[in-house]
N, C-alpha and C positions, 0 to 999 in steps of 0.2 A: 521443449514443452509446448504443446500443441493449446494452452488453456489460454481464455483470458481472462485478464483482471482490469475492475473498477472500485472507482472510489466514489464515495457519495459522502457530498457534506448534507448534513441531517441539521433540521428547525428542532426546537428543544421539541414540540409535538411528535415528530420522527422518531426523536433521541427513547423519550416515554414509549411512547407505542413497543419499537423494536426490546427494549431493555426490559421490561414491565411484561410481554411476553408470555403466556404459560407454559409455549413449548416451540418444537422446533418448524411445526407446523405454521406458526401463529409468526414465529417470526421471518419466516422465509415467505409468509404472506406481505408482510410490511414490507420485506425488501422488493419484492416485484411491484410494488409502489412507486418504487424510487425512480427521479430522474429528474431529464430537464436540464438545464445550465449547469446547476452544482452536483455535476457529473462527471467523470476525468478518467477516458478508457487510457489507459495504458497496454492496451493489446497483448502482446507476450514480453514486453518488456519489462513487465511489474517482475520475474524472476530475478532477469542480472541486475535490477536495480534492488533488489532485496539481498541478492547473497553481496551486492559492492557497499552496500550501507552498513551489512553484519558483519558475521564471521566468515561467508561464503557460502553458505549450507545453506540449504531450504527447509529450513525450520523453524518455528514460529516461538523460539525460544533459543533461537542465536544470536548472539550480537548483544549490544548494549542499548539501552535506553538514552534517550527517548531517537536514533534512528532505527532503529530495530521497528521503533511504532510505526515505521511510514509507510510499509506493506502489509507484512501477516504479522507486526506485533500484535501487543494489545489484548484485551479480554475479548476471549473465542467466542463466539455466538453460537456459530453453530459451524460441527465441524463433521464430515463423513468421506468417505472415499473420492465424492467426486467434486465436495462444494468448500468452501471455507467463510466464513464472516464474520470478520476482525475488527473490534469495536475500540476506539478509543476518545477519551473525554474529550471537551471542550480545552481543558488544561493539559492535556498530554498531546492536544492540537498545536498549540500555543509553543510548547518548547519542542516538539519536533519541527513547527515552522522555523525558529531560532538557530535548531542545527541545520537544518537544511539551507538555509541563508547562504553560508562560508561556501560552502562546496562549488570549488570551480573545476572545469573539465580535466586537470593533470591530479587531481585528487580522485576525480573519476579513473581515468585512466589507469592511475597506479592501481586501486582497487581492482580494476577489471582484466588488467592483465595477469590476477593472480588466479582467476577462473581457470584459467587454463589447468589448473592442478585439483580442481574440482568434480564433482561428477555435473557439473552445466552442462547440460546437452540442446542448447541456445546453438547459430550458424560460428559464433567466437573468431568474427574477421572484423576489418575497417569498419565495416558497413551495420553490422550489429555493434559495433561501438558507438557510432555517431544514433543511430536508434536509441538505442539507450540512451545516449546521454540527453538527446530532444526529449525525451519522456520523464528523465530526470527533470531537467528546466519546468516542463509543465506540471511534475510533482508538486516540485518547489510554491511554483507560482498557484496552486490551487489550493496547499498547508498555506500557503499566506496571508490567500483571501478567508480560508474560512477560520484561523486565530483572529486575524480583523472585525469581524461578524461572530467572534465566541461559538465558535459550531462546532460539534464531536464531528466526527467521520467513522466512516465505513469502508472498508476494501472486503470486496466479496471477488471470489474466484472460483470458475467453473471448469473440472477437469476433465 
């Protein structure tokens, strides 16, 4: 998958702005706003780090709550062939930071080695695993500062 994805922790003024919206225009104005520190590219890792949290699929409605929210869960903002922007509260920040916690790299592992029976079209060697799982750790660590600081998020993805 040739896309990338980022995540933005949003100030409750962001949170207003983008949610509050009258349209798709209005909000994908808000998201090219965004940025700055409470920003967290995950490059093309945000994929195998979404189908190893869910059910494997890249679907925005695989897996379970609240790791399913830590990519393209979430209430859709705005969705079309090439974009996506997945919104989730201050509170569904807060217990995806919680499950995100536990996850150490052989809990990665096992998830990722089950790609292989997937349609992932990721590189699926050593190398795209230790990738991913560095992009995991900085997942981790960016759900944690912003449940700290009560901040909703944003993962937008451009295909």
């Amino acid at each position: 998958m040739a896309s990338l994805g980022v995540h933005f922790m949003l100030t409750p003024e962001q949170d207003r702005l983008l949610t509050r919206a009258a349209d798709d225009t209005a909000r994908m104005a808000v998201v090219k706003t965004l940025g700055g520190p409470e920003t967290l590219e995950t490059d093309k890792a945000w994929d195998a780090i979404h189908r190893c949290l869910t059910d494997g699929t890249l679907t925005i409605d695989g897996g379970d709550d609240p790791l399913a929210h830590a990519v393209l869960g979430g209430q859709q903002l705005y969705e079309s062939d090439d974009s996506f922007v997945s919104h989730i509260t201050a509170d569904q920040v807060a217990a995806t930071a919680a499950a995100l916690q536990p996850l150490n790299k052989d809990w990665l592992l096992t998830r990722y080695r089950r790609l292989s029976a997937t349609d992932y079209d990721g590189p699926y060697d050593d190398d795209d695993f230790v990738y991913t799982w560095d992009n995991l750790v900085e997942l981790r660590d960016f759900f944690d500062r912003a449940a700290r600081q009560r901040r909703s998020v944003i993962f937008t993805v451009d295909m």
